[in-house]
Residue frames as qw, qx, qy, qz and C-alpha x, y, z in Angstrom:
[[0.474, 0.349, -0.806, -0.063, -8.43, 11.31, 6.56],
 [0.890, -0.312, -0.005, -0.334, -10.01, 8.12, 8.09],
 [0.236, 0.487, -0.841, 0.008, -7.98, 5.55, 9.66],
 [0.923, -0.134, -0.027, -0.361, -9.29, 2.01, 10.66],
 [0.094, 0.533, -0.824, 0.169, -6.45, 0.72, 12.19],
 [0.789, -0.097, -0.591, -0.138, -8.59, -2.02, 14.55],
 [0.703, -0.643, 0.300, 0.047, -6.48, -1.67, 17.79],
 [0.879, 0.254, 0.143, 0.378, -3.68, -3.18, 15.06],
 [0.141, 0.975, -0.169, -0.043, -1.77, 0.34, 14.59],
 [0.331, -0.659, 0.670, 0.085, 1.92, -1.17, 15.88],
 [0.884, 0.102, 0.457, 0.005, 1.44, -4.55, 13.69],
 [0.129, 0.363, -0.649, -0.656, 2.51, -5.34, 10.24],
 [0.472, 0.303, 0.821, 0.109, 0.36, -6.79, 7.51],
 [0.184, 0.394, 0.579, 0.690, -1.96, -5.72, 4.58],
 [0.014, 0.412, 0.287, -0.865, -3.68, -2.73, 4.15],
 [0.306, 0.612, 0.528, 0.504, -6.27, -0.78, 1.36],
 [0.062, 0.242, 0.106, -0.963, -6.57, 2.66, 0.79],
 [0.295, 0.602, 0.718, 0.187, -10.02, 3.49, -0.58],
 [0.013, -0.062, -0.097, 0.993, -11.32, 6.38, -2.14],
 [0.214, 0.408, 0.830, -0.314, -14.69, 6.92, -0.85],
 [0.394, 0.435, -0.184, -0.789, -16.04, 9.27, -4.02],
 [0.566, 0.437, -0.566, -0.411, -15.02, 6.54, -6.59],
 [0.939, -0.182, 0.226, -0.186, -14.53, 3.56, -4.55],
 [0.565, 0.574, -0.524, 0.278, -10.52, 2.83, -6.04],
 [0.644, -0.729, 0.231, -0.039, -8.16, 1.07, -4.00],
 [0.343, 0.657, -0.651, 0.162, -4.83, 0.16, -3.17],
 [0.956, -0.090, -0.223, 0.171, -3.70, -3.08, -1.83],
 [0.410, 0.649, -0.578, 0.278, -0.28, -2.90, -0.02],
 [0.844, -0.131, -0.459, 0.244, 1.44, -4.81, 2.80],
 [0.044, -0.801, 0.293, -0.520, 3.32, -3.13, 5.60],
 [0.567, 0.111, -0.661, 0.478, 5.95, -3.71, 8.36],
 [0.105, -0.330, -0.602, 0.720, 3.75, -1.48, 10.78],
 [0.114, 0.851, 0.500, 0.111, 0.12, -0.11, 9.97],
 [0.076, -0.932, -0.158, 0.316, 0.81, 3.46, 11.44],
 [0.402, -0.517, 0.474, 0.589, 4.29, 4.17, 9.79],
 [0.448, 0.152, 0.770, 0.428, 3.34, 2.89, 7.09],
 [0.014, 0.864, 0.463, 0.199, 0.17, 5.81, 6.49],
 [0.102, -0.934, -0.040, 0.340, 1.98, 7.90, 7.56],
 [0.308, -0.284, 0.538, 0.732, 4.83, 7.54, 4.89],
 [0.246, 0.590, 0.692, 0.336, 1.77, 7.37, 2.35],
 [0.089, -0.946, -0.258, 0.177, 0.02, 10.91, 3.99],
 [0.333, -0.606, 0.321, 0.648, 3.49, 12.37, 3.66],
 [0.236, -0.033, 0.635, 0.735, 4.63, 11.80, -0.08],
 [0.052, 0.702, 0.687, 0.182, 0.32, 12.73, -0.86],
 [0.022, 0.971, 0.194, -0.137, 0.19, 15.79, 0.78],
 [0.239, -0.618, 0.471, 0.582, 3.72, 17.01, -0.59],
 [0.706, 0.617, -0.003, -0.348, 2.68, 15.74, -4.06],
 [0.161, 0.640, -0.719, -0.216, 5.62, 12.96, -4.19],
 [0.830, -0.084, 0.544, -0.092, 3.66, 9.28, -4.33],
 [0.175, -0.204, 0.842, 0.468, 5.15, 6.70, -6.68],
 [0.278, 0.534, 0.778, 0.182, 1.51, 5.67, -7.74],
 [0.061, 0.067, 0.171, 0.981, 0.57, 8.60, -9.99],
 [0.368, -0.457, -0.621, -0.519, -3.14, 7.82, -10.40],
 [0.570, -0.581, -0.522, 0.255, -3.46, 7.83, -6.48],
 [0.310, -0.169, -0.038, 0.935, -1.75, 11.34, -6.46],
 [0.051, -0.237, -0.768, -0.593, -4.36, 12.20, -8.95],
 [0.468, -0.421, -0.746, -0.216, -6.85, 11.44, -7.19],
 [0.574, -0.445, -0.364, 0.583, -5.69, 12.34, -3.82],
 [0.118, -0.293, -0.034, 0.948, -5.23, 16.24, -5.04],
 [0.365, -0.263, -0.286, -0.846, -8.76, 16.33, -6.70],
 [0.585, -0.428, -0.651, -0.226, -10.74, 14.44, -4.48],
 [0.112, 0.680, -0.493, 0.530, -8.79, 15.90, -1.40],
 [0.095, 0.311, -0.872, 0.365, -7.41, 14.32, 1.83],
 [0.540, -0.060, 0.603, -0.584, -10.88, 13.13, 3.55],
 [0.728, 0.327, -0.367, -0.478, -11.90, 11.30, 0.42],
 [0.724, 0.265, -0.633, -0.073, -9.80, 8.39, 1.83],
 [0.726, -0.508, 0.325, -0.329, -9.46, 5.85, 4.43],
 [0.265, 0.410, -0.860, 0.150, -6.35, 3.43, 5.17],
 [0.822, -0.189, 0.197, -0.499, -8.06, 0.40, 6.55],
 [0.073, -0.362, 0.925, -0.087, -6.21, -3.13, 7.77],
 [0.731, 0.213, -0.437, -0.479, -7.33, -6.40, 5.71],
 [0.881, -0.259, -0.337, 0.209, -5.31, -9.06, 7.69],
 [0.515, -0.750, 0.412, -0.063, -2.79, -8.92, 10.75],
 [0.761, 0.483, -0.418, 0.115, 0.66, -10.73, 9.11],
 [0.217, -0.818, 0.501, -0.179, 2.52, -10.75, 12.51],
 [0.521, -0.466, 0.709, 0.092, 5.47, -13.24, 12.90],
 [0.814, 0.441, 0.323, 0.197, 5.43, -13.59, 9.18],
 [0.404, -0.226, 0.351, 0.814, 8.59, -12.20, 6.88],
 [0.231, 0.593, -0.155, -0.756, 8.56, -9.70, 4.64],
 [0.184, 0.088, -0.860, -0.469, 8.57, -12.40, 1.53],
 [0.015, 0.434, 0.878, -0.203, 5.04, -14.41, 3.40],
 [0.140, 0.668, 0.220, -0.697, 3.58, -10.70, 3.85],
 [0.178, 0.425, -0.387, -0.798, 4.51, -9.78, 0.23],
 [0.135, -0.151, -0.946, -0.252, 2.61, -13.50, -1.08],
 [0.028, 0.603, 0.732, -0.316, -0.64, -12.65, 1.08],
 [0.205, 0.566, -0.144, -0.786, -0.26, -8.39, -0.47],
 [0.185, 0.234, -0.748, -0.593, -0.37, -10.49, -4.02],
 [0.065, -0.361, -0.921, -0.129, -3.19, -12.44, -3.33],
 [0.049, 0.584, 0.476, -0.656, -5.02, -9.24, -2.41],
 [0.092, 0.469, -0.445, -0.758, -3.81, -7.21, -5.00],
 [0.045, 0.005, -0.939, -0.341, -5.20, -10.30, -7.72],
 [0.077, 0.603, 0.791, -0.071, -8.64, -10.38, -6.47],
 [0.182, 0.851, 0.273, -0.410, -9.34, -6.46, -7.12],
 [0.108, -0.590, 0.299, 0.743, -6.85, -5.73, -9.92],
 [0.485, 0.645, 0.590, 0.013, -8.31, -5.02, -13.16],
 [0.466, 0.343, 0.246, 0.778, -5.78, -2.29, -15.06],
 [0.169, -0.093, -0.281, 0.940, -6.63, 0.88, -12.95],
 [0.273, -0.536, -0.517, -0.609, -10.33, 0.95, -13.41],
 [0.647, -0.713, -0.055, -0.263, -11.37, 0.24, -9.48],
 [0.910, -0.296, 0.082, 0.280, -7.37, -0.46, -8.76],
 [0.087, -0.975, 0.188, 0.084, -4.93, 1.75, -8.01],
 [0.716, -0.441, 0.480, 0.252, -2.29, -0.83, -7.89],
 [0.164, 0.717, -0.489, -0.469, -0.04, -0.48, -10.97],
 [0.468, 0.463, -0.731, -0.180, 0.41, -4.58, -11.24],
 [0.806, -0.162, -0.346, -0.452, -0.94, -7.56, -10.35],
 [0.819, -0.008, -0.446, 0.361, 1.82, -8.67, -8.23],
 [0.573, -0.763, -0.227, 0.193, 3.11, -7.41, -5.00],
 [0.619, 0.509, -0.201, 0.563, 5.98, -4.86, -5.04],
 [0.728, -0.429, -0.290, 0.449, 8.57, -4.01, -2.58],
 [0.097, -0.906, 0.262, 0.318, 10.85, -0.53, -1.89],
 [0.173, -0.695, 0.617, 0.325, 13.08, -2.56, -3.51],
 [0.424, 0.423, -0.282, -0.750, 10.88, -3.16, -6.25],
 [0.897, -0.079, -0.076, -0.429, 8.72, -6.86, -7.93],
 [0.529, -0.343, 0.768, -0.111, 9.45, -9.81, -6.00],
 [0.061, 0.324, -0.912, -0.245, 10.55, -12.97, -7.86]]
C-alpha cells in the first residue's frame, strides 16, 4: 500500500484512492489524512468497506494495487466547506462506476448526503 501523504499526514482535506491496475478512484474528504487511511485499510483488509465495488476490487487486485494520495490541504475550513470542495472533486471524475468508485455525485458524510 502506497501512501502520498506530502508532509500533510496530521491535516484534514481531500483525498483519492487509486487503483493502479485499472486506474478507479475514490474522491473523499477527511478530518486528518492518516486516520482517515487508516480507517479505510482497516474495514478493506477485514472485508467491511461501505463502497462495495472498492472491496471488490481491493480483494482481487490486492492491497499494493492502491495508493491514498492528498488532492488539496482544507485546514481551518469546517466539515460543511471540506464536504463542498470533496463534491467538486467527486463531479469532475464521476461517471456511474466506470473510472469512479464513488457511489454519487455528491459528497457524503458518516452521517450520510449533505443538503
Amino acid at each position: 500500500m502506497e501512501y502520498k501523504y506530502e508532509g500533510h499526514s496530521l491535516k484534514s482535506g481531500i483525498y483519492k484512492i487509486t487503483n493502479k491496475i485499472n486506474g478507479r478512484i475514490y474522491v473523499g474528504s477527511a478530518k486528518e489524512f492518516k486516520e482517515r487511511w487508516k480507517q479505510h485499510t482497516y474495514s478493506l483488509r477485514n472485508h467491511k468497506h461501505s463502497n462495495k465495488f472498492l472491496q471488490a476490487d481491493f480483494n482481487k487486485c490486492g492491497e499494493e494495487a492502491f495508493v491514498f494520495e492528498v488532492l488539496e490541504v482544507t485546514e481551518g475550513k469546517s466539515k460543511e466547506e471540506r464536504l463542498l470542495i470533496e463534491e467538486g472533486y467527486i463531479k469532475q471524475h464521476y461517471d456511474s462506476g466506470d473510472m469512479c468508485y464513488n457511489l454519487c455525485d455528491r459528497a457524503i458524510s458518516r452521517d450520510g448526503c449533505k443538503d
